[in-house]
C-alpha positions in Angstrom: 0.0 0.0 0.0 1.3 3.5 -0.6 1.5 6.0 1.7 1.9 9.1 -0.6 0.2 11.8 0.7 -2.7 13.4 -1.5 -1.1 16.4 -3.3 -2.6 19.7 -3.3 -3.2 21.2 -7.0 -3.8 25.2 -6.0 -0.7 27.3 -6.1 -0.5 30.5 -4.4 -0.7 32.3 -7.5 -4.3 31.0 -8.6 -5.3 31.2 -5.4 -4.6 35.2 -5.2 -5.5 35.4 -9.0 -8.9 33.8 -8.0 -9.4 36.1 -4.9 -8.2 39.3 -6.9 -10.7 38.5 -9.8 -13.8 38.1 -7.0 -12.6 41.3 -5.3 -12.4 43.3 -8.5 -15.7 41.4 -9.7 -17.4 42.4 -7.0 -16.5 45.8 -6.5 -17.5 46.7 -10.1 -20.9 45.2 -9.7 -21.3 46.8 -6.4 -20.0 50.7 -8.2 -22.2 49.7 -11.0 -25.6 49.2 -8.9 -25.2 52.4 -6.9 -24.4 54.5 -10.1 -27.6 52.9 -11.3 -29.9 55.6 -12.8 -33.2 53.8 -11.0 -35.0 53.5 -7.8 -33.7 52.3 -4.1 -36.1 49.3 -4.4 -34.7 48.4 -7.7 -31.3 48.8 -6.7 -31.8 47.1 -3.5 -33.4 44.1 -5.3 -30.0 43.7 -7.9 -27.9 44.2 -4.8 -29.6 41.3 -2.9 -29.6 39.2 -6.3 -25.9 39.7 -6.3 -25.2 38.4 -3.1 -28.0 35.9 -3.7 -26.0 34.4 -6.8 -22.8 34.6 -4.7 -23.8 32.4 -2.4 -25.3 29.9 -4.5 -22.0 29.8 -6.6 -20.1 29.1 -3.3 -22.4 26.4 -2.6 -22.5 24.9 -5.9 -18.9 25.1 -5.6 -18.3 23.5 -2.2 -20.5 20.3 -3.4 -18.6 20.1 -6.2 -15.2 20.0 -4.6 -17.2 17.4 -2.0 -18.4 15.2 -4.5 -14.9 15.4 -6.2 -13.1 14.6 -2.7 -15.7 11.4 -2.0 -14.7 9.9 -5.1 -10.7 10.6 -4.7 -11.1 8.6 -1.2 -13.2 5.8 -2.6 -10.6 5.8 -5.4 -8.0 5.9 -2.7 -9.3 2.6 -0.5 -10.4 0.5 -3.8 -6.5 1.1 -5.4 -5.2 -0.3 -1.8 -7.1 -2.9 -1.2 -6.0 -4.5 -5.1 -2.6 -3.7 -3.8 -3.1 -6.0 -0.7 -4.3 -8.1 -3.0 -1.8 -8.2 -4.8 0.8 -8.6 -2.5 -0.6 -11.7 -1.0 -0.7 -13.4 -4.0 1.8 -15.9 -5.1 1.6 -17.0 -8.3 4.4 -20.0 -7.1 3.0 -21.4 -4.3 1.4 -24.8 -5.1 -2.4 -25.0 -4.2 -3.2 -28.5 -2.3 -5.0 -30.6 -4.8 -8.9 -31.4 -3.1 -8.9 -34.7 -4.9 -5.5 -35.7 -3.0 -7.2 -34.3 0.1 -9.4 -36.8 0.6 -7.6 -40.3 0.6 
């Protein structure tokens, strides 16, 4: 069985590329609904759509990346136990023979 540990696939530069571009995402949709030529109900309802959407897309996201995960583990256990199958077997080791068993 091996006991390599599960390697991490984010480098620090995605990771700040990825919160930059939600900063800068946000901010403009946030400048954009208060320059909004229309009421305060109107721009209150895009605001709360916004943040609406945000949420969901974290959501959608974490289930993802938990779904993702779940299979990686179940991957993880099937791929050791055909290993410790593996292992055990010897392909040289003579099996008894029943018939000669029973005299």
């Amino acid at each position: 069985m091996s006991d390599t540990p599960v390697k991490q696939q984010t480098t620090g530069a995605f990771y700040g590329q990825a919160v930059a571009s939600f900063a800068v995402a946000m901010t403009a949709t946030a400048i954009g609904i208060y320059r909004l030529e229309a009421s305060a109900w109107v721009r209150g309802f895009l605001a709360i759509a916004v943040l609406y959407l945000v949420t969901s897309a974290f959501t959608l996201a974490k289930v993802i990346r938990d779904r993702q995960e779940a299979g990686e583990i179940v991957s993880r256990v099937d791929q050791a136990r055909m290993e410790e199958l593996l292992t055990s077997h010897d392909p040289y080791r003579k099996t008894p023979d029943p018939r000669q068993q029973s005299r």
